[in-house]
N, C-alpha and C positions, 0 to 999 in steps of 0.2 A: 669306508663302506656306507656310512650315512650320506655321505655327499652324493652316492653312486643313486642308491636309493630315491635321495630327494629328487637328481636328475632325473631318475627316469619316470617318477612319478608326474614330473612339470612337463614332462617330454608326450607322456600318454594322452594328458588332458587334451595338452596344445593340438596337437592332433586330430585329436577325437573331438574338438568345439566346429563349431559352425562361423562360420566366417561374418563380423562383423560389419553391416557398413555405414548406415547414420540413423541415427535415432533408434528407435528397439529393432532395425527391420537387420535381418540375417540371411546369410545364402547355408541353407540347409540339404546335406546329401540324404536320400531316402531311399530304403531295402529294392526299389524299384531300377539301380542307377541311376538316377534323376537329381537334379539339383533345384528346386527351390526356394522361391524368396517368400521367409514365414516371420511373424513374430511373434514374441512372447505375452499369451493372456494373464490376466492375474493372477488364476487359480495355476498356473505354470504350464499351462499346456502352450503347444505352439499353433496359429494361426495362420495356414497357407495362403497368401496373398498374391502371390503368382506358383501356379503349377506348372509341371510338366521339367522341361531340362533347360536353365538357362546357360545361356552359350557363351554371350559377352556380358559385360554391363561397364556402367560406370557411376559414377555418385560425384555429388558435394556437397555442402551444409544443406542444400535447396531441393535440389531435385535425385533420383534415383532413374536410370534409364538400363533400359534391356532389350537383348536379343535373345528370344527364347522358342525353343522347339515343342509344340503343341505336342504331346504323342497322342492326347486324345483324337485329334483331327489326323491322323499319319492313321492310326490302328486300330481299328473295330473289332471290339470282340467279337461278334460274328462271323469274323475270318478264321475265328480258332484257330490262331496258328501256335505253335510250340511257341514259349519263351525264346530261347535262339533267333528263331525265324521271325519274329516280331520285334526285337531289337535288331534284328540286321533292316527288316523296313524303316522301322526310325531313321536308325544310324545314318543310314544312306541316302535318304531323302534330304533335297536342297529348302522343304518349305519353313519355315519361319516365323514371326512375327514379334511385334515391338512393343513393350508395355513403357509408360513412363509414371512416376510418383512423383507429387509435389507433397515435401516435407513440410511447408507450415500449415498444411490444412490435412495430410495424408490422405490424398485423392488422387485413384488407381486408375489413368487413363490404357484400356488394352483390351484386347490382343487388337494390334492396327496394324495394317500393311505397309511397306516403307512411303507411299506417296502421305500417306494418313499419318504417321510418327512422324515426318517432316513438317508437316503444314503445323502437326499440334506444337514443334518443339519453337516454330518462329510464335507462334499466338501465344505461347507461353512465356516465352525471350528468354529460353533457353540458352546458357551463352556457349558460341561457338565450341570455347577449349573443354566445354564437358561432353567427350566421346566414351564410345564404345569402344574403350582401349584395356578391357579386362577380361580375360578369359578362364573359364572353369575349367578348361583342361586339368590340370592338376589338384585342383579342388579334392580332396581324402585320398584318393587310389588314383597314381600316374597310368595315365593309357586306360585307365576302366570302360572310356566313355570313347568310342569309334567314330561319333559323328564327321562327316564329310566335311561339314562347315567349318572345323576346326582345320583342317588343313585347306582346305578352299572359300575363305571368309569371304564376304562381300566386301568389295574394296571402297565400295560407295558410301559405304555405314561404318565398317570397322576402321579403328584407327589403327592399322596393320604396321605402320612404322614406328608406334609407340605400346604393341600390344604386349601385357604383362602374362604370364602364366601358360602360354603354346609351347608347346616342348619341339616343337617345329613348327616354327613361325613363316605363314604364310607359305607353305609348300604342301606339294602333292605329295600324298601317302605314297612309300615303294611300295 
Protein backbone atom coordinates (compact mmCIF):
# COMPACT_ATOMS: atom_id res chain seq x y z
CA UNK A 1 0.00 0.00 0.00
CA UNK A 2 3.02 2.46 0.54
CA UNK A 3 4.62 1.69 -2.66
CA UNK A 4 0.97 2.38 -4.19
CA UNK A 5 0.87 5.48 -2.40
CA UNK A 6 4.47 6.71 -3.15
CA UNK A 7 3.70 5.87 -6.85
CA UNK A 8 1.09 7.72 -7.17
CA UNK A 9 2.26 10.65 -5.49
CA UNK A 10 5.78 10.60 -8.07
CA UNK A 11 3.07 10.06 -10.65
CA UNK A 12 0.97 13.40 -9.83
CA UNK A 13 4.03 15.73 -9.44
CA UNK A 14 5.63 14.43 -12.75
CA UNK A 15 2.64 15.40 -14.43
CA UNK A 16 1.69 18.34 -12.91
CA UNK A 17 5.65 20.01 -13.38
CA UNK A 18 6.47 22.10 -16.35
CA UNK A 19 8.65 20.71 -18.70
CA UNK A 20 12.22 21.46 -18.41
CA UNK A 21 14.54 22.51 -21.13
CA UNK A 22 18.16 24.42 -20.42
CA UNK A 23 19.13 26.40 -17.94
CA UNK A 24 16.07 27.89 -15.49
CA UNK A 25 13.95 28.32 -18.84
CA UNK A 26 10.46 25.93 -18.84
CA UNK A 27 7.60 25.27 -21.14
CA UNK A 28 4.73 26.26 -18.80
CA UNK A 29 0.83 25.29 -19.60
CA UNK A 30 -1.49 28.17 -18.46
CA UNK A 31 -5.57 28.24 -17.23
CA UNK A 32 -5.75 29.99 -20.86
CA UNK A 33 -4.67 26.52 -22.88
CA UNK A 34 -1.44 28.04 -23.76
CA UNK A 35 1.86 26.97 -23.36
CA UNK A 36 4.61 29.24 -22.55
CA UNK A 37 8.21 29.54 -22.20
CA UNK A 38 8.78 31.11 -18.40
CA UNK A 39 11.29 31.00 -15.80
CA UNK A 40 11.75 30.90 -12.25
CA UNK A 41 12.47 34.44 -10.20
CA UNK A 42 14.00 34.38 -6.89
CA UNK A 43 11.26 35.28 -4.97
CA UNK A 44 9.56 31.98 -6.83
CA UNK A 45 7.35 33.34 -8.94
CA UNK A 46 7.59 32.57 -12.81
CA UNK A 47 8.73 35.03 -15.38
CA UNK A 48 6.92 34.68 -18.97
CA UNK A 49 9.51 35.14 -21.45
CA UNK A 50 7.66 33.97 -24.43
CA UNK A 51 3.80 34.09 -24.41
CA UNK A 52 1.14 33.01 -26.11
CA UNK A 53 1.05 29.00 -27.35
CA UNK A 54 4.22 27.43 -28.37
CA UNK A 55 3.85 24.83 -31.01
CA UNK A 56 7.40 23.34 -31.67
CA UNK A 57 10.68 24.22 -30.31
CA UNK A 58 14.01 22.84 -29.82
CA UNK A 59 17.09 23.47 -27.40
CA UNK A 60 20.76 22.50 -26.76
CA UNK A 61 23.31 23.68 -24.19
CA UNK A 62 23.41 27.03 -26.50
CA UNK A 63 20.53 28.08 -28.01
CA UNK A 64 16.63 27.56 -27.31
CA UNK A 65 14.42 28.13 -30.73
CA UNK A 66 10.49 28.36 -31.21
CA UNK A 67 7.58 28.15 -33.20
CA UNK A 68 4.85 30.02 -31.39
CA UNK A 69 1.35 31.15 -31.92
CA UNK A 70 0.82 34.90 -30.98
CA UNK A 71 -2.91 34.81 -29.75
CA UNK A 72 -2.54 38.25 -29.00
CA UNK A 73 -2.14 39.22 -32.69
CA UNK A 74 -4.98 36.33 -33.97
CA UNK A 75 -7.74 37.81 -31.20
CA UNK A 76 -8.74 41.18 -30.02
CA UNK A 77 -10.69 41.63 -27.51
CA UNK A 78 -12.80 44.07 -29.18
CA UNK A 79 -14.22 41.24 -31.05
CA UNK A 80 -15.83 39.89 -27.86
CA UNK A 81 -16.21 36.77 -28.98
CA UNK A 82 -17.24 33.90 -26.47
CA UNK A 83 -14.28 31.74 -25.27
CA UNK A 84 -15.19 28.92 -27.77
CA UNK A 85 -15.44 31.14 -30.68
CA UNK A 86 -12.03 32.80 -29.97
CA UNK A 87 -10.12 29.59 -29.57
CA UNK A 88 -11.62 28.23 -32.47
CA UNK A 89 -9.87 31.62 -34.38
CA UNK A 90 -6.67 30.83 -32.71
CA UNK A 91 -6.77 27.15 -33.42
CA UNK A 92 -7.43 27.46 -36.88
CA UNK A 93 -5.36 30.11 -38.04
CA UNK A 94 -1.93 29.19 -39.97
CA UNK A 95 -0.04 32.69 -38.46
CA UNK A 96 3.03 32.04 -36.53
CA UNK A 97 6.20 33.21 -35.58
CA UNK A 98 9.79 32.44 -34.35
CA UNK A 99 11.48 33.38 -31.13
CA UNK A 100 15.20 32.22 -30.72
CA UNK A 101 17.40 32.36 -27.01
CA UNK A 102 20.89 32.46 -26.81
CA UNK A 103 21.81 30.62 -23.33
CA UNK A 104 25.15 32.27 -22.59
CA UNK A 105 23.99 35.77 -22.37
CA UNK A 106 19.98 34.81 -22.23
CA UNK A 107 19.02 37.24 -25.02
CA UNK A 108 15.29 36.90 -26.46
CA UNK A 109 15.58 37.39 -30.29
CA UNK A 110 11.34 37.50 -31.40
CA UNK A 111 8.48 37.25 -32.39
CA UNK A 112 10.37 37.09 -36.29
CA UNK A 113 8.88 35.87 -39.32
CA UNK A 114 10.56 32.77 -41.01
CA UNK A 115 12.75 34.93 -43.61
CA UNK A 116 13.95 36.98 -40.26
CA UNK A 117 14.49 33.47 -37.87
CA UNK A 118 16.53 32.22 -40.84
CA UNK A 119 18.93 34.96 -41.45
CA UNK A 120 19.14 35.44 -37.37
CA UNK A 121 19.92 31.66 -36.94
CA UNK A 122 23.06 31.72 -39.87
CA UNK A 123 24.45 35.38 -38.08
CA UNK A 124 24.18 33.40 -34.94
CA UNK A 125 25.70 29.88 -36.47
CA UNK A 126 23.12 28.33 -35.19
CA UNK A 127 24.00 24.65 -36.10
CA UNK A 128 22.05 23.04 -38.53
CA UNK A 129 21.00 19.67 -36.43
CA UNK A 130 19.18 22.17 -33.87
CA UNK A 131 15.60 21.96 -35.39
CA UNK A 132 12.23 22.51 -34.51
CA UNK A 133 11.76 18.90 -33.89
CA UNK A 134 9.60 19.15 -30.58
CA UNK A 135 6.03 19.61 -30.26
CA UNK A 136 3.59 20.55 -27.35
CA UNK A 137 0.88 18.53 -28.58
CA UNK A 138 0.84 16.50 -25.71
CA UNK A 139 2.37 18.85 -23.26
CA UNK A 140 -0.33 18.18 -19.85
CA UNK A 141 -3.80 17.38 -21.60
CA UNK A 142 -3.64 14.96 -25.09
CA UNK A 143 -5.75 16.83 -27.69
CA UNK A 144 -6.39 20.09 -25.44
CA UNK A 145 -4.84 22.29 -27.96
CA UNK A 146 -6.82 21.99 -31.79
CA UNK A 147 -4.27 24.07 -33.47
CA UNK A 148 -3.98 23.51 -37.40
CA UNK A 149 -0.27 23.65 -37.32
CA UNK A 150 -0.06 20.71 -35.44
CA UNK A 151 -1.48 18.57 -37.95
CA UNK A 152 -0.31 20.78 -41.02
CA UNK A 153 3.38 21.86 -39.77
CA UNK A 154 5.39 23.94 -42.02
CA UNK A 155 7.67 21.57 -43.67
CA UNK A 156 10.28 24.24 -44.30
CA UNK A 157 10.92 24.91 -40.49
CA UNK A 158 9.67 21.82 -38.80
CA UNK A 159 11.66 18.82 -38.47
CA UNK A 160 8.55 16.60 -39.30
CA UNK A 161 10.69 13.41 -39.85
CA UNK A 162 12.13 13.62 -36.41
CA UNK A 163 9.23 15.32 -34.69
CA UNK A 164 8.81 14.14 -30.91
CA UNK A 165 5.20 14.67 -29.15
CA UNK A 166 2.37 14.79 -32.40
CA UNK A 167 0.01 12.23 -31.78
CA UNK A 168 -0.53 12.41 -35.44
CA UNK A 169 2.49 13.26 -37.11
CA UNK A 170 2.27 15.32 -39.85
CA UNK A 171 -1.31 14.54 -41.10
CA UNK A 172 -4.48 16.17 -41.67
CA UNK A 173 -7.05 16.16 -38.90
CA UNK A 174 -10.27 13.69 -39.95
Amino acid sequence: MRFFTLFLVVFFLNSCGNEKLEKNYELDYDPNNEINLVTQTENGYQKVEIPGHILFYGHNKDFIITNQKPSDSIYKSEEDLVFKAMESKIFNTKFSTFWIITLNNDSIYGPLNKMEYFALRKSLKIPENLRLDNSTQRFYQTGQREDIEYYKPDFSVIDVRNLKGNMEKHTLKK
